[in-house]
VEXKOL-215765 format. One record per residue (C-alpha): residue in one letter; z, x, y. Coordinates in pm, whole numbers, padded with zeros to 5 digits, always signed. Each point is the difference from the previous one (the first is absolute). Layout:
residues N
AZXY/...
END
This chain:
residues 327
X+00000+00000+00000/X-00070+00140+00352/X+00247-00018+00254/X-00096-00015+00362/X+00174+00235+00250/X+00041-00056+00377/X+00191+00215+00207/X+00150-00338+00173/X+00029-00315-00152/X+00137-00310+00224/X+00093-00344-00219/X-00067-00283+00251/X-00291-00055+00275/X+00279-00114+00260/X-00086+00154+00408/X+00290+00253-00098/X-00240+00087-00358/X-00288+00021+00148/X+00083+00218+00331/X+00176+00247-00250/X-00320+00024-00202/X-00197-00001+00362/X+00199+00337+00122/X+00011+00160-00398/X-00359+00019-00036/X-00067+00087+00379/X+00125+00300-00093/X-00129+00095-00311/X+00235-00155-00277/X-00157-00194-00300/X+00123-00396+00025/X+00009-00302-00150/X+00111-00339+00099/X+00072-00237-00276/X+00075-00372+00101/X+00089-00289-00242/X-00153-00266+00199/X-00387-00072-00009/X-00086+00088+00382/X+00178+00237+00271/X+00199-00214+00229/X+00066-00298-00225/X+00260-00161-00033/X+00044-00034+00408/X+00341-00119+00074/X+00003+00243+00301/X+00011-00183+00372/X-00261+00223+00166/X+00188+00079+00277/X-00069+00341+00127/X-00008+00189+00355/X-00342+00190+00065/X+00206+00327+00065/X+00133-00055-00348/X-00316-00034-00147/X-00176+00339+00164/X+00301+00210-00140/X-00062-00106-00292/X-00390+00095+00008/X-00136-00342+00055/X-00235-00139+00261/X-00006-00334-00059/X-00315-00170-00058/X-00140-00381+00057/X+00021-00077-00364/X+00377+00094-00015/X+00085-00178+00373/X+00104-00332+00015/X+00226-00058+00302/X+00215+00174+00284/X+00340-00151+00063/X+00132-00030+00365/X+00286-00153-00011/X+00346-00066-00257/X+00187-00241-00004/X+00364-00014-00149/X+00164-00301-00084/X+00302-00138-00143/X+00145-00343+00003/X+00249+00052+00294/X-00265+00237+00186/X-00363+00074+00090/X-00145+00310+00166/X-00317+00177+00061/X-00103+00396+00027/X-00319+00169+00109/X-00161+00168-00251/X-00314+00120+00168/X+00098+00360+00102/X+00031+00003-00407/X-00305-00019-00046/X+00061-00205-00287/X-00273-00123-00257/X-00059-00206-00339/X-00228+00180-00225/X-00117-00141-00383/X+00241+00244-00217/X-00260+00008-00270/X-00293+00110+00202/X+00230+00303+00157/X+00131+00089-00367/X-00409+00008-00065/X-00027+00236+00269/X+00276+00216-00056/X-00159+00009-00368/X-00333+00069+00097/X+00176+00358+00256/X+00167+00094-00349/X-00322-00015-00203/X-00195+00109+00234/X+00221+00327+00067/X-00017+00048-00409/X+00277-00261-00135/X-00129-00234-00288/X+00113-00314-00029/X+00044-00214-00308/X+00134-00372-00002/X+00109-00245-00325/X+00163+00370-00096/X+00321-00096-00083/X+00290+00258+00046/X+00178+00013-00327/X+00233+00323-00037/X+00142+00334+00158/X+00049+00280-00229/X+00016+00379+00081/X-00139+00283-00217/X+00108+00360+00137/X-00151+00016+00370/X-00204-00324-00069/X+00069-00360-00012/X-00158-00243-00199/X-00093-00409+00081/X-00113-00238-00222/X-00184-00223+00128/X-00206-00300-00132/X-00299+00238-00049/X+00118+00273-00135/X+00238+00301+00086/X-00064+00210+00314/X+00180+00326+00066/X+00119+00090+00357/X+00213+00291+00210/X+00113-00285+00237/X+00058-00337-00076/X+00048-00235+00296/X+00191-00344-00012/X-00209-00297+00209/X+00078-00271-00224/X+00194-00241+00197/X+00357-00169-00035/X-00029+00010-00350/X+00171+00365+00009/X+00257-00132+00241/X+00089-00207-00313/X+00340+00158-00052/X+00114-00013+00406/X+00213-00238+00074/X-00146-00371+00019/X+00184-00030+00355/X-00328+00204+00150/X-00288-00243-00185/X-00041-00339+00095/X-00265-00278-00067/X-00256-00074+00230/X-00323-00237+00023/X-00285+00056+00242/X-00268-00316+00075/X-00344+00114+00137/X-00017-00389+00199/X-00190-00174+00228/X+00199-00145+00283/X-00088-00110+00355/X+00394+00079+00104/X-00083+00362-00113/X-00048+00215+00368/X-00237+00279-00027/X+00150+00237+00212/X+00366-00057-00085/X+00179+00078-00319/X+00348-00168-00070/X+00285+00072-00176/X+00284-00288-00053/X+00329+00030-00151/X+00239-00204-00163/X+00231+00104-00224/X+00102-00302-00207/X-00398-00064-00083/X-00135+00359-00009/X+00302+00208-00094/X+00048+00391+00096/X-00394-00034+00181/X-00227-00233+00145/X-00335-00195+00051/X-00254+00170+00113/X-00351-00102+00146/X-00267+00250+00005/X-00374-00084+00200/X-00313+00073-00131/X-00141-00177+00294/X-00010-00339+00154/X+00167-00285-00229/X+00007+00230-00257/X+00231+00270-00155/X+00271+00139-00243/X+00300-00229-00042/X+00276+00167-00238/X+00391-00041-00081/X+00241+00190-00160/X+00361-00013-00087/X+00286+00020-00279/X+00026-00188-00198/X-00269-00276+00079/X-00301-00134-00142/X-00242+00089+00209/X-00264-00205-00006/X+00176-00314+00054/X+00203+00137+00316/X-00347+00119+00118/X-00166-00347-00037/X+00268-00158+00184/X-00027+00237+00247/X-00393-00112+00085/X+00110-00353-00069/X+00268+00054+00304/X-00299+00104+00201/X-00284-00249-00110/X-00134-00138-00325/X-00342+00096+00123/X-00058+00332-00147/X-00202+00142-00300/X+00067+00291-00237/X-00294+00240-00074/X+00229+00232-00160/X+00413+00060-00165/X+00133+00321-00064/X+00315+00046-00185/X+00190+00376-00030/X+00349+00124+00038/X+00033+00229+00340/X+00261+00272+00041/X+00229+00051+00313/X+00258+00173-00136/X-00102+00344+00176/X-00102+00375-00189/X+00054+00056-00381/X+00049+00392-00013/X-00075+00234-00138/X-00379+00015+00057/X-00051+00300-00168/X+00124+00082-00395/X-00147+00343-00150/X-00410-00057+00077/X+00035-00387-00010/X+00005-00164+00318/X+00029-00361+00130/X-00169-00167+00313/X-00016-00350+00191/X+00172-00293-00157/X+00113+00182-00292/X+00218+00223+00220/X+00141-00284+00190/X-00194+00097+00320/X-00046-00353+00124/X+00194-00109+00338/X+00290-00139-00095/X-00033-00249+00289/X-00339-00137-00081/X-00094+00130-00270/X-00341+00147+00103/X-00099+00316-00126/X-00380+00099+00127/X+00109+00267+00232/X+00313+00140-00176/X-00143-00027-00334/X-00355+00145+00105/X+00190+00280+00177/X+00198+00094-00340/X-00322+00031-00176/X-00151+00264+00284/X+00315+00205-00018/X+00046-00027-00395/X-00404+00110-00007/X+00099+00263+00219/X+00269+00105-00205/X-00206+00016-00309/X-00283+00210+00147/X+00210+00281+00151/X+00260-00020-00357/X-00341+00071-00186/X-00235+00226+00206/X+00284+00213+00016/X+00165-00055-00376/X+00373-00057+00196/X+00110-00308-00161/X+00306-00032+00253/X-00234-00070+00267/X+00012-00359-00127/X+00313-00032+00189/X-00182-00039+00302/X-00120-00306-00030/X+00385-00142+00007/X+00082+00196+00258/X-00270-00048+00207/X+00006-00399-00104/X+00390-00059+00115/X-00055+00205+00329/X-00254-00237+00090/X+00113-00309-00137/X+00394-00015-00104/X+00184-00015+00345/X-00226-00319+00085/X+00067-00157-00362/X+00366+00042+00073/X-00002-00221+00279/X-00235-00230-00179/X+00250-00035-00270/X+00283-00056+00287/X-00192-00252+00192/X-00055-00155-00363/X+00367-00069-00021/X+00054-00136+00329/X-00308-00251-00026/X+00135-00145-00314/X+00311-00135+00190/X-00203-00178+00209/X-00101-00357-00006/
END
């Protein structure tokens, strides 16, 4: 039987995947990509929500296919209170998650990555300064293995950090264009909130989550509250995680990027920028550890990950607590 070898091999096309395998091959290492799912970018139970100043450091000029909308304006609202904030010095925009994983994709394979989808992770083993993964076709042998899959390696954190959430692609005319809204109320939506996301006029990204709550139903009654003129083009169902970094990134030559690390905000649970930005400095890691054979190099890519990212998490995770006590 012939075994495959890749210098770098990345299980899950996720942003955080698929910038790691963008910045590997740039510089010369041999990767592969292996996602589960039949197409980059599906299942899409991301928002969209993105600034443009994100977006260009991680690499991306955003084209018309991937635009849909610019937001102008939030508005927070509880049952007790109602307030609005600017959000045009943001420069905020919604962009179609799987058309920017596509593109992100297409920067990795054109730089040298391959990419291979319906290949199902399997399996980790190491064999002397190799490691081996099993996957659903066949065994490939690697010097780095990356972790992209997803929450399903948070598996053993604690369940306070995961909670359910639905997200309803809709048709609405209450649905602003320009203004996305966030409501709370903690007896209905429980440790989070509602959240309405446009995709233009009369149109957008309605989603909910909570704990303990079925989702779906406190989302319907949501859009019942606002009208029972609306129609669903699309439902999304996946757990999110707010519970803030899962260190260590780094074990031996294994490391682990985006969701899998915990490197969502814990106060919204979006991920694009912070996630993306993992996968740039874990690629970076990678390419110095093995054009110069100095495994501890990896290190840099935590380092480098919690200078830019951990002092703003913290306060995430403190604002987190004080939001829950309120109505």
């Amino acid at each position: 039987m012939v075994i495959e070898y890749y210098d770098v091999l990345i299980a899950g096309g996720s942003v955080a995947g698929l910038t790691t395998a963008r910045e590997c091959s740039s510089n010369g290492a041999s990767t592969i990509v292996i996602e589960e799912d039949h197409e980059i970018g599906t299942p899409d139970h991301c928002g969209g929500m993105v600034s443009l100043v994100g977006l260009q450091k991680l690499g991306l000029i955003i084209n018309s296919n991937n635009f849909q909308n610019a937001v102008t304006t939030a508005r927070i609202s509880s049952k007790s209170a109602s307030f609005e904030l600017s959000a045009e010095k943001q420069n905020v925009i919604v962009i179609d998650r799987r058309g920017l994983d596509k593109q992100i994709a297409k920067q990795a394979e054109d730089a040298g990555a391959e990419i291979r989808t319906r290949c199902t992770f399997k399996s980790l083993s190491k064999n002397q300064s190799k490691y081996i993964v099993k996957t659903s076709e066949g065994e490939i042998e690697c010097k780095y293995f990356v972790d992209a899959k997803g929450l399903g390696s948070l598996k053993d954190a604690s369940q306070n950090g995961i909670l359910a959430s639905a997200q309803f692609e809709i048709y609405a005319k209450w649905i602003d264009g320009k203004t996305v809204e966030i409501i709370f109320d903690s007896e209905k939506y429980p440790g989070f909130f509602v959240w309405i996301i446009p995709t233009g006029e009369g149109a957008g990204k309605v989603g909910v989550a909570g704990k303990g709550i079925n989702t779906s139903l406190a989302l319907t009654e949501f859009m019942n509250s606002r009208s029972t003129r609306y129609s669903i083009i699309r439902k999304i169902y996946a757990p999110i995680w707010i519970g803030g970094p899962r260190p260590p990134f780094v074990v031996d030559r294994a490391l682990v990027v985006g969701d899998s690390a915990g490197q969502t905000k814990p106060t919204t649970a979006g991920g694009i920028f912070s996630c993306g930005m993992a996968g740039i400095l874990a690629g970076k890691a990678i390419s110095q550890a093995n054009e110069k054979n100095d495994n501890p190099l990896l290190f840099e890519y935590e380092k480098n990950w919690k200078a830019m990212f951990q002092k703003e998490f913290n306060s995430m995770l403190f604002a987190r607590k004080v939001l829950e006590r309120l109505d």
